[in-house]
LORO-124207 format. One record per residue (C-alpha): x, y, z; residue in one letter; residue number from 1. Coordinates in steps of 0.1 Angstrom, whole numbers, padded with zeros to 4 digits, always signed. Last residue first. Example, Ala and Ser with C-alpha at 12.3 -4.5 7.8 and 13.67 -1.06 7.14 Angstrom:
2
((+0137 -0011 +0071) S 2)
((+0123 -0045 +0078) A 1)
//
This chain:
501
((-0113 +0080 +0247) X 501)
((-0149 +0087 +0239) X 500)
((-0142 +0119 +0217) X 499)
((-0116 +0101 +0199) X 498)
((-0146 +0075 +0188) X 497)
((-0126 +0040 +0192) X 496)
((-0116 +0014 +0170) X 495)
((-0101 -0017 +0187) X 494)
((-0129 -0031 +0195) X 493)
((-0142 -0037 +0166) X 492)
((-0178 -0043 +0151) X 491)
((-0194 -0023 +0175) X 490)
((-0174 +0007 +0163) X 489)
((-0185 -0009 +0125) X 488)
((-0225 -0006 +0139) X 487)
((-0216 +0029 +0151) X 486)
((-0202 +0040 +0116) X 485)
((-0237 +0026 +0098) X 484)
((-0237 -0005 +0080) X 483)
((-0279 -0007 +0076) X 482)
((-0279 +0032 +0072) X 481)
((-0278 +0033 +0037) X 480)
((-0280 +0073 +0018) X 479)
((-0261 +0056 -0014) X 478)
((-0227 +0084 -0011) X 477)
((-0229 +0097 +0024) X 476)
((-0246 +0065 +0042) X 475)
((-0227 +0042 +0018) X 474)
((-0194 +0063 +0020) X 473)
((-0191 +0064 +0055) X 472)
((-0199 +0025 +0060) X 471)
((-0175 +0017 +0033) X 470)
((-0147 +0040 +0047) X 469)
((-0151 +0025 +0086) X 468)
((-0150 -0010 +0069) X 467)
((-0122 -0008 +0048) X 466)
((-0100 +0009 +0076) X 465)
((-0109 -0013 +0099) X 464)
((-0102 -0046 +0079) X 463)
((-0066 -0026 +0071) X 462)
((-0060 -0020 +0105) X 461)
((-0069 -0058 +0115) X 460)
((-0044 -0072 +0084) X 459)
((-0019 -0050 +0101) X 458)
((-0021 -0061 +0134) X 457)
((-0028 -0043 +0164) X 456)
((+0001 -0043 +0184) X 455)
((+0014 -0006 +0175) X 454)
((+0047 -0001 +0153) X 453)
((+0059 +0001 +0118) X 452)
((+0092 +0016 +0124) X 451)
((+0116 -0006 +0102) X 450)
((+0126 -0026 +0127) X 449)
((+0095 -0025 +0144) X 448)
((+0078 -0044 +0119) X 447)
((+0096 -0075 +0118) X 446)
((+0077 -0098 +0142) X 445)
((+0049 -0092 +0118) X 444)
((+0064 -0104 +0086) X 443)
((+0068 -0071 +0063) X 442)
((+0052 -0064 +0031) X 441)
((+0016 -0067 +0049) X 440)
((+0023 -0029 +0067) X 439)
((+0026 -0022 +0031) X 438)
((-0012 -0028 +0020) X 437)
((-0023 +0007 +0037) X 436)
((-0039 +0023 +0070) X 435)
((-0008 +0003 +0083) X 434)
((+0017 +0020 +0075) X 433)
((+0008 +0054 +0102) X 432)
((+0002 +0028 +0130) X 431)
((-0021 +0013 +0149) X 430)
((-0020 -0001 +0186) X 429)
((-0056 +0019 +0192) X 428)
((-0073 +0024 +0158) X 427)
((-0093 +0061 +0161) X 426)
((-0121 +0079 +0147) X 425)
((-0126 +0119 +0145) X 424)
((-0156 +0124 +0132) X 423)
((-0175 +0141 +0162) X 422)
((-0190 +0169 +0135) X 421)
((-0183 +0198 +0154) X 420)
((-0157 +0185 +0173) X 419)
((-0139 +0169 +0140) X 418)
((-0143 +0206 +0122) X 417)
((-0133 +0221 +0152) X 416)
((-0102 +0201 +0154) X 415)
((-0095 +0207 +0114) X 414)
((-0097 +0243 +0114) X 413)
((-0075 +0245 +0145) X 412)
((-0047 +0221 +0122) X 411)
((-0045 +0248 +0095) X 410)
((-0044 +0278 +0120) X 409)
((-0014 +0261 +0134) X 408)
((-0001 +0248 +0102) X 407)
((+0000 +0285 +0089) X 406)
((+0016 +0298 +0125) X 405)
((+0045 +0275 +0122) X 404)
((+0048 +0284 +0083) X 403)
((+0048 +0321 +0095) X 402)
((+0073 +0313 +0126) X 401)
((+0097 +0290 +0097) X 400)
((+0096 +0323 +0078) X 399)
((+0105 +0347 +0106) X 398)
((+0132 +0323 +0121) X 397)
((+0150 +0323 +0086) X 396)
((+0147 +0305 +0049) X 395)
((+0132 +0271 +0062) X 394)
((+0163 +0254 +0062) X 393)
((+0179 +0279 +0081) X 392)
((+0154 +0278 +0110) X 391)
((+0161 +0240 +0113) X 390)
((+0202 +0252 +0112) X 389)
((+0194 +0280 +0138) X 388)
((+0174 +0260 +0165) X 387)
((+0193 +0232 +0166) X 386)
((+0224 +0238 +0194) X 385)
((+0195 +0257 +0216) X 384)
((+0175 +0221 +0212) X 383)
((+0140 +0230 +0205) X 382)
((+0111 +0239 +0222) X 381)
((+0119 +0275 +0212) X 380)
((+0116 +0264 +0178) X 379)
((+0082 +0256 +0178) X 378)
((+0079 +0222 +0171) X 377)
((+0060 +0213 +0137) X 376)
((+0030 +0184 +0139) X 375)
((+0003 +0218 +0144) X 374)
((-0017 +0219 +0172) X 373)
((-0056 +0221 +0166) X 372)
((-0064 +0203 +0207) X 371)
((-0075 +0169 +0191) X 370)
((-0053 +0168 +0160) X 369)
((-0022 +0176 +0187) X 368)
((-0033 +0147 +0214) X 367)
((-0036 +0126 +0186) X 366)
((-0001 +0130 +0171) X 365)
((+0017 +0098 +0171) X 364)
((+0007 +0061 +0181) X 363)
((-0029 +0063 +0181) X 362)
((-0035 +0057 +0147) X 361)
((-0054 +0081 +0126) X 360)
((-0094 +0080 +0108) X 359)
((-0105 +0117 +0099) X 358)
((-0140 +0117 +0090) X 357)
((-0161 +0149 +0066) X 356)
((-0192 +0160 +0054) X 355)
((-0184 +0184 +0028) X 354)
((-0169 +0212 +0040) X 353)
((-0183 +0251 +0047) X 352)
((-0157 +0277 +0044) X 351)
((-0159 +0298 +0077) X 350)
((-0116 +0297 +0081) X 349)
((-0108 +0265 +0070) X 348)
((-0070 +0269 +0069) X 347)
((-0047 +0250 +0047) X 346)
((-0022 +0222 +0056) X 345)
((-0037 +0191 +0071) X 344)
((-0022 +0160 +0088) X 343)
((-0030 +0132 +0076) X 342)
((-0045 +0098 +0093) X 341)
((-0066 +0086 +0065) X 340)
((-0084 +0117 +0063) X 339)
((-0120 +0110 +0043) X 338)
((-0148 +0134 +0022) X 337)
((-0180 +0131 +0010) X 336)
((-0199 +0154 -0014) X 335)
((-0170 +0165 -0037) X 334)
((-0184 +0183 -0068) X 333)
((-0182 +0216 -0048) X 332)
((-0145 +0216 -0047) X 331)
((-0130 +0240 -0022) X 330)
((-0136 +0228 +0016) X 329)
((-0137 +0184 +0006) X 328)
((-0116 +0195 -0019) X 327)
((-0089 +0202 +0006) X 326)
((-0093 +0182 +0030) X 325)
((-0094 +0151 +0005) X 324)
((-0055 +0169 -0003) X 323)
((-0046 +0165 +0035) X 322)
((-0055 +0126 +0035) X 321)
((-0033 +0125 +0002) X 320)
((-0005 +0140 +0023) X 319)
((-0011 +0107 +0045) X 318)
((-0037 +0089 +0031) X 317)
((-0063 +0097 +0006) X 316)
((-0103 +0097 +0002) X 315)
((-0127 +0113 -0018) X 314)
((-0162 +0112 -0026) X 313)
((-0185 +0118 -0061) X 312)
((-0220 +0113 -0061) X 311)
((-0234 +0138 -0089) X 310)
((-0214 +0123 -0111) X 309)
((-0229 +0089 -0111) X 308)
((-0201 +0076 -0134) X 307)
((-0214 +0042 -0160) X 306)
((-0229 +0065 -0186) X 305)
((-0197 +0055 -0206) X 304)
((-0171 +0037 -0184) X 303)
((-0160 +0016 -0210) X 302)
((-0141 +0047 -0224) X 301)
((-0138 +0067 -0260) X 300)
((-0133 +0107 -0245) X 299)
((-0166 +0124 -0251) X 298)
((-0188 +0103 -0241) X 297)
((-0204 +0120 -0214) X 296)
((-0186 +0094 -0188) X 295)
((-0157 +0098 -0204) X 294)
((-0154 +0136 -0208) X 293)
((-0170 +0129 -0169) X 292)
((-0136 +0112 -0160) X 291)
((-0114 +0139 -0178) X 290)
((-0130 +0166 -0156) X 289)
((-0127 +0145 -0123) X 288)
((-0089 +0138 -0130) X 287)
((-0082 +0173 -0131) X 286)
((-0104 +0179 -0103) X 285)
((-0080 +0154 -0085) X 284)
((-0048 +0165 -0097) X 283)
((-0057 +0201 -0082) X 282)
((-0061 +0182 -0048) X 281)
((-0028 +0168 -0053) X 280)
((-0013 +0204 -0063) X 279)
((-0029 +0215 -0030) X 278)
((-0010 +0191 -0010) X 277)
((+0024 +0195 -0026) X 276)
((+0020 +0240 -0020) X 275)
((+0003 +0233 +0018) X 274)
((+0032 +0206 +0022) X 273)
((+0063 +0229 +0009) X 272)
((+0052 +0261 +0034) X 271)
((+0065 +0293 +0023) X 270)
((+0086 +0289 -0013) X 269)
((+0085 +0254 -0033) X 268)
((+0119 +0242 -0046) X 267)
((+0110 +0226 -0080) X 266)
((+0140 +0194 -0089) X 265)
((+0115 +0168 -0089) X 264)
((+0134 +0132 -0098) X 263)
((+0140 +0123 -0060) X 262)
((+0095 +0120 -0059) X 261)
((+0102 +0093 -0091) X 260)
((+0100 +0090 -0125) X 259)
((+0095 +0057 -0148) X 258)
((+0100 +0054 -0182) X 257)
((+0077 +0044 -0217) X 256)
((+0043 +0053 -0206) X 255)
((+0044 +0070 -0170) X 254)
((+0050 +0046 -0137) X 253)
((+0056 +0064 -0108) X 252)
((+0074 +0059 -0081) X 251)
((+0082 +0072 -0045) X 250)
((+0050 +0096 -0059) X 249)
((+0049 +0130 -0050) X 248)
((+0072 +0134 -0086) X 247)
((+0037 +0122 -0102) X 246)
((+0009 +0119 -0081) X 245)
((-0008 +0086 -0085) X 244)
((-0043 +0087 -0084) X 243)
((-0064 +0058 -0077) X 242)
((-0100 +0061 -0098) X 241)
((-0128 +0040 -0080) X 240)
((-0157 +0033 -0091) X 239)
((-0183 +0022 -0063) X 238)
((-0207 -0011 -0062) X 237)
((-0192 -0031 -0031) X 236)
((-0168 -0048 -0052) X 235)
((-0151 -0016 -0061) X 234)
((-0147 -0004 -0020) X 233)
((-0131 -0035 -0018) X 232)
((-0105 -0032 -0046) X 231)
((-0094 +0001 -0039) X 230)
((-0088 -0009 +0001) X 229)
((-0069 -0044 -0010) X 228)
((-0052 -0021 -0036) X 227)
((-0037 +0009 -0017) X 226)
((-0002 +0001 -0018) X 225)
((-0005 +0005 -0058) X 224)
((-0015 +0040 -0056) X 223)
((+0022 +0048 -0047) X 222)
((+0043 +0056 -0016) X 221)
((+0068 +0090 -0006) X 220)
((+0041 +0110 +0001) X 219)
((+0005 +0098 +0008) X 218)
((-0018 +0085 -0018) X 217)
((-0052 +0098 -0033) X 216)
((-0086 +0077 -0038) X 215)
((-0111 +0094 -0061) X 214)
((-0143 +0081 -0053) X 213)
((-0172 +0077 -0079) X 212)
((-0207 +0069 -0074) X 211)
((-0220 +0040 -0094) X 210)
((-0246 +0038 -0130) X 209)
((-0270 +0021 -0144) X 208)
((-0270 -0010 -0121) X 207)
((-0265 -0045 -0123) X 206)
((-0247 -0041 -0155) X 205)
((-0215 -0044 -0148) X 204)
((-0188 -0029 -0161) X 203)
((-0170 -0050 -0188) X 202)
((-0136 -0066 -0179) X 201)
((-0106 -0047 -0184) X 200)
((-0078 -0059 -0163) X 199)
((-0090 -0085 -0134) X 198)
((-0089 -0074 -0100) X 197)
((-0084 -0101 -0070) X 196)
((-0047 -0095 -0065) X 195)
((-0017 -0124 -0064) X 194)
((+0015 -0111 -0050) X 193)
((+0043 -0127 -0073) X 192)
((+0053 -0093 -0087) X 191)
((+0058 -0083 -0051) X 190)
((+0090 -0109 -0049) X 189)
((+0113 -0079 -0063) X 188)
((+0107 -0062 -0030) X 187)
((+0142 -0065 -0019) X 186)
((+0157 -0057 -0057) X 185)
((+0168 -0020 -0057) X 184)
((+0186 -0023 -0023) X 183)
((+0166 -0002 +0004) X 182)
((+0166 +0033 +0007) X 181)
((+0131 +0042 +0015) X 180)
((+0124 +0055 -0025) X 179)
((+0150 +0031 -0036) X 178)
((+0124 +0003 -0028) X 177)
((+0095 +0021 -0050) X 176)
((+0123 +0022 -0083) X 175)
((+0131 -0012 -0080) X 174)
((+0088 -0021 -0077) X 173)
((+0086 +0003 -0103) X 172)
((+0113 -0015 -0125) X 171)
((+0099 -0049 -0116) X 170)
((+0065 -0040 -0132) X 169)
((+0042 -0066 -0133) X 168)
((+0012 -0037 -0128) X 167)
((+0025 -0034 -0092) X 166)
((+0000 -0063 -0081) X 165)
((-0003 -0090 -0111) X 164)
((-0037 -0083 -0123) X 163)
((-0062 -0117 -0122) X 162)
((-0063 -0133 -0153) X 161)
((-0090 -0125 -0180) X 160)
((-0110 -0158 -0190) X 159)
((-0131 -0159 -0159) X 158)
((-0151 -0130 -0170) X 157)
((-0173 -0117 -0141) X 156)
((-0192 -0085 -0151) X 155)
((-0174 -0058 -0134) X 154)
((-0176 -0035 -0102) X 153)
((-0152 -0011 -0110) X 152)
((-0110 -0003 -0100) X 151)
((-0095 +0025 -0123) X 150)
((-0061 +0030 -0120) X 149)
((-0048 +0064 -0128) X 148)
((-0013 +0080 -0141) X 147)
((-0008 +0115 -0140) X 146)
((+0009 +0135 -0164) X 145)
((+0012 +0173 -0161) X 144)
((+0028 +0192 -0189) X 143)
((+0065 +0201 -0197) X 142)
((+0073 +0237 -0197) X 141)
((+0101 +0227 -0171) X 140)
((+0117 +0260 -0158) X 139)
((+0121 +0234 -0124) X 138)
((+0102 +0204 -0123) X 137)
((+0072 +0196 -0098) X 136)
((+0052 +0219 -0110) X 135)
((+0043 +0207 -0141) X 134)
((+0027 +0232 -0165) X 133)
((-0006 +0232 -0161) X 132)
((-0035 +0235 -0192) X 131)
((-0026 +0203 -0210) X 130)
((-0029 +0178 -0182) X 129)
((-0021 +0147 -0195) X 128)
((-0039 +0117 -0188) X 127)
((-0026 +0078 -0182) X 126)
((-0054 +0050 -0179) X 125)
((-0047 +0022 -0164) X 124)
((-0083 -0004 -0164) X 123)
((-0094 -0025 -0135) X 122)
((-0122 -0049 -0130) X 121)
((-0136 -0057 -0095) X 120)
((-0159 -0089 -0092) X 119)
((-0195 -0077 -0070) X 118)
((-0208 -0094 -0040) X 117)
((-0187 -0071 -0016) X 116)
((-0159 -0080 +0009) X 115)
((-0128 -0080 -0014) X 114)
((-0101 -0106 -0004) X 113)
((-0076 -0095 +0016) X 112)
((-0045 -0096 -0003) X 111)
((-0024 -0125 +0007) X 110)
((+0013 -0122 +0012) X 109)
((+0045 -0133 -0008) X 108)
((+0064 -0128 +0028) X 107)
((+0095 -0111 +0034) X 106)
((+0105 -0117 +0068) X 105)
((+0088 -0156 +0070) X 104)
((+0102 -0158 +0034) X 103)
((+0140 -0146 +0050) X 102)
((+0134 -0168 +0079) X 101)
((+0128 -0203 +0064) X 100)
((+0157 -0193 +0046) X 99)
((+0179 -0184 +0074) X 98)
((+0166 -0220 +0089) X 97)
((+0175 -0241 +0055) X 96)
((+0208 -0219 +0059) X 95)
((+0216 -0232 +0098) X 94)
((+0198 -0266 +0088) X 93)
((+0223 -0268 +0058) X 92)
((+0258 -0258 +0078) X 91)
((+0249 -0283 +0103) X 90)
((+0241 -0310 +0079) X 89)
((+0278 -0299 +0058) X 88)
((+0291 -0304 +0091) X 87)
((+0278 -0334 +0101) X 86)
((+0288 -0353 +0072) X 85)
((+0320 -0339 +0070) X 84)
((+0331 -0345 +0104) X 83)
((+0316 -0382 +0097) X 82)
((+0335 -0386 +0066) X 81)
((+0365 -0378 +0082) X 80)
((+0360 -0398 +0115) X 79)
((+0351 -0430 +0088) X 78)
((+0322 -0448 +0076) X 77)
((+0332 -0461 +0037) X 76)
((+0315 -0450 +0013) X 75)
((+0294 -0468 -0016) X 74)
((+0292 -0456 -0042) X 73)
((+0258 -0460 -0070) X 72)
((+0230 -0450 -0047) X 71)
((+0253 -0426 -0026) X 70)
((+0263 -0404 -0061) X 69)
((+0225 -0406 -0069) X 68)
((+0217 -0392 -0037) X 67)
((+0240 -0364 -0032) X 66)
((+0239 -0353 -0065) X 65)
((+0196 -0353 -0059) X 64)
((+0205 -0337 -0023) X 63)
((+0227 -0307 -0042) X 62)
((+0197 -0299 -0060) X 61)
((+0174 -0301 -0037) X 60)
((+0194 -0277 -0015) X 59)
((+0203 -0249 -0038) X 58)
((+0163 -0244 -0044) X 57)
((+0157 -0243 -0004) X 56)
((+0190 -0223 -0003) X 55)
((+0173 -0195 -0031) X 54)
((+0144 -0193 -0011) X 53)
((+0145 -0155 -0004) X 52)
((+0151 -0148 -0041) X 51)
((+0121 -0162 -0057) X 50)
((+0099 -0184 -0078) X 49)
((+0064 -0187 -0085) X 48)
((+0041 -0198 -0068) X 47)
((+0022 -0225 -0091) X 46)
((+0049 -0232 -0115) X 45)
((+0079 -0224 -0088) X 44)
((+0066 -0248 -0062) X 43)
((+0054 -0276 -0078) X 42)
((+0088 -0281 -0093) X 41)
((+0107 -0278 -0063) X 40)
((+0080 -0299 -0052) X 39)
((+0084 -0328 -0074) X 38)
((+0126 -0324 -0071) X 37)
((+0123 -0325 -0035) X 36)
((+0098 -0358 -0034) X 35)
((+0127 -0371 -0058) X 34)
((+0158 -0364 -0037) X 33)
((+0131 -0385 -0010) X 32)
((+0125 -0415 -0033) X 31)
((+0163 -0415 -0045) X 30)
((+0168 -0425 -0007) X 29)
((+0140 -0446 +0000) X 28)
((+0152 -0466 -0033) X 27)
((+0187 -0468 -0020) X 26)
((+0178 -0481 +0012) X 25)
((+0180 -0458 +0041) X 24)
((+0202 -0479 +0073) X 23)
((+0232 -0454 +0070) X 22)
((+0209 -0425 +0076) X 21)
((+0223 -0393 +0056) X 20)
((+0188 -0390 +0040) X 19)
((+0165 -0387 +0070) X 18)
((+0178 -0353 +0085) X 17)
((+0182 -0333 +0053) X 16)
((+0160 -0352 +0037) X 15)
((+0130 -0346 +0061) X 14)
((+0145 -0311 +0065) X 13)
((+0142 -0303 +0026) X 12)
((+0107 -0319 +0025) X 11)
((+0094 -0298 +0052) X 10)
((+0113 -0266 +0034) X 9)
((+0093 -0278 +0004) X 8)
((+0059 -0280 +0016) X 7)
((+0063 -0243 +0034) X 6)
((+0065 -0225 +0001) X 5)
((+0041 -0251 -0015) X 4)
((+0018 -0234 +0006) X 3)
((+0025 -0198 +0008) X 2)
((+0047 -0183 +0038) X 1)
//
């Protein structure tokens, strides 16, 4: 709960209890409807307003009637007015209470604040891929449009304002809240998160030039729940370009409407995730190509000579996790690559990879990234009753077997891979949310409800995440050792080597 949040529920309750006294003099009284009015005011020019206080605002209102009505009549004590007295007190702490609730539930919460010495400038940019059709849409001859968000280390300039998270956009923040079926305006408070990018600052100067890392989402969220992560890794000298994959998307914002993953209408034969995952990593070359068009000077762009090109990592969660795997085996540009607890989709087979780390919670699925086993159940370990409509969906027993058999191969690839390299890092009492900003969307004592679980807190998951991709990236990216991987195990307890477990 912010500040001025909290002020005015405490000023609410001391009128609430205070200002029905019989003994209060007028003046006291007015005083207090005053003190509410001052921080009402407070309030919604320095916070902002919204929904989930709507009583607290209600209330000062109907206290200021209340007290000027008082301060001019005067009533006369009887069992009527005393029923109705305590009643409408009763009925005010109960909703001051659900209020106090509803903010604790749905907080306005803190970004961490970047860790580096450097201030992090953004710029959207929004490319078009004129050489694929899009694949997402059926008989569409429509091209690819992807939009990016560029996070750099910028020259300070105190007279841009700070972005407004979401890109102040309440129909994407609508559009993002559909996507896990919840009413179109629960997250419409998001607009009043406060971020620590400002939009279009000049790079900085402090060096020539900074390695690039493409940053990729998982399915079903945006690039805009990986900000805090985006904007650290920028403040610690790194451009980073945050992809979001249209139709994979839960929304995306293109110029002049919004689509969304329910928008795609394409029904992908054999395995869906191999076919989504490897369009993503196709986004990303894309996205590389039109990057160094800017960088050479080709395309008109602030970040002109600014891309060290020949230092380029990737990182995504989820799906995206899968797609890093991906280029980190088939795109020789890529020179460091990071999992962000994802499964993975295509086989390795004797392809070399990029130097590579897989970071997953411990609540699902380790047991199966450490022995190669694929996430599907065979169908023999299924239900008898099951077993025909799962098949079904996947056009037979023979094609969900082949699929089955894909992932299986897939997933060996990526346990040798780990053994090989011991890269396989874990956050004991994580979970799969919490590798990004929305396991801060909910209060804590509210996460299991929507199956965010683990007892490691969000805001610790998150600090681990930064840190274990920072380190990585430096050695990888720079060549520093003073941050290494074992110094961030040291670091935190709760992040554990899988092979040490």
């Amino acid at each position: 709960m912010r500040e001025f949040e909290a002020a005015l529920l405490v000023m609410n309750l001391l009128a609430l209890f205070v200002g029905p006294s019989r003994k209060l003099s007028k003046s006291v009284l007015l005083g207090i409807a005053g003190l509410n009015g001052v921080m009402l005011c407070l309030h919604g020019v320095i916070e902002g307003f919204r929904y989930q206080m709507m009583f607290a605002y209600m209330f000062v209102l109907l206290f200021a009637v209340y007290a000027a009505v008082k301060a001019k009549i005067r009533f006369s004590e009887t069992k009527f007015t005393k029923i109705l007295k305590g009643t409408a007190v009763g009925m005010s702490a109960l909703l001051l209470a659900a209020t106090s609730l509803a903010a604790y539930a749905l907080p306005v919460f803190k970004l961490p604040a970047p860790t580096g010495d450097y201030a992090v400038g953004v710029q959207y940019v929004y490319l078009t891929d004129e050489t694929r059709e899009e694949p997402f849409l059926d008989g569409s001859t429509a091209r690819r449009e992807l939009p990016v968000k560029i996070y750099y280390p910028a020259i300070e300039d105190k007279t841009k304002p700070y972005t407004a998270y979401f890109h102040d956009s309440p129909a994407l923040i609508e559009a993002f809240a559909s996507g896990y079926q919840m009413p179109a305006g629960i997250f419409s408070h998001l607009r009043l998160v406060k971020t620590h990018s400002r939009e279009g600052p000049a790079v900085s100067d402090q060096q020539a030039s900074y390695p690039l890392i493409l940053f990729s989402h998982g399915g079903g969220t945006t690039m805009e729940v990986h900000t805090s992560q985006c904007e650290d890794l920028a403040s610690h000298g790194y451009i980073v370009a945050a992809i979001n994959h249209t139709y994979v998307s839960s929304a995306t914002e293109l110029p002049g409407r919004i689509v969304t993953d329910r928008d795609a209408t394409v029904h992908f034969e054999g395995d869906p995730l191999a076919s989504v995952t490897q369009i993503m990593a196709d986004d990303v070359s894309f996205v590389i190509d039109k990057l160094t068009e800017m960088n050479d000077g080709k395309t008109d762009s602030i970040f002109e000579s600014k891309l060290n090109l020949e230092q380029v990592g990737v990182v995504g969660h989820s799906l995206g996790g899968a797609a890093a795997y991906n280029l980190a085996l088939n795109e020789s540009r890529v020179k460091a690559a990071i999992n962000l607890d994802g499964a993975v989709y295509i086989a390795r087979g004797t392809k070399p990879i990029a130097p590579f780390v897989m970071l997953a919670n411990d609540e699902y699925g380790l047991e199966a990234i450490m022995k190669g086993e694929p996430f599907m159940i065979k169908l023999e370990d299924m239900p008898a009753e099951e077993r025909e409509a799962v098949a079904s969906a996947y056009g037979g027993k023979e094609a969900y077997m082949d699929i089955y058999k894909k992932q299986e191969q897939a997933m060996t690839g990526l346990a040798e891979t780990l053994k090989a390299s011991d890269s396989l890092y874990v956050i004991e009492g994580s979970a799969h949310m919490k590798f990004t900003d929305i396991g801060l969307y909910i209060g804590a004592g509210f996460h299991r409800f929507i199956g965010i679980n683990g007892d490691t807190s969000s805001e610790e998951c998150l600090d681990i995440a930064k840190s274990v991709t920072l380190a990585f990236f430096n050695r990888q990216l720079k060549n520093e050792t003073r941050d290494s991987l074992e110094s961030v195990l040291r670091k935190y307890p709760k992040l554990q080597k899988a092979s040490r477990m």
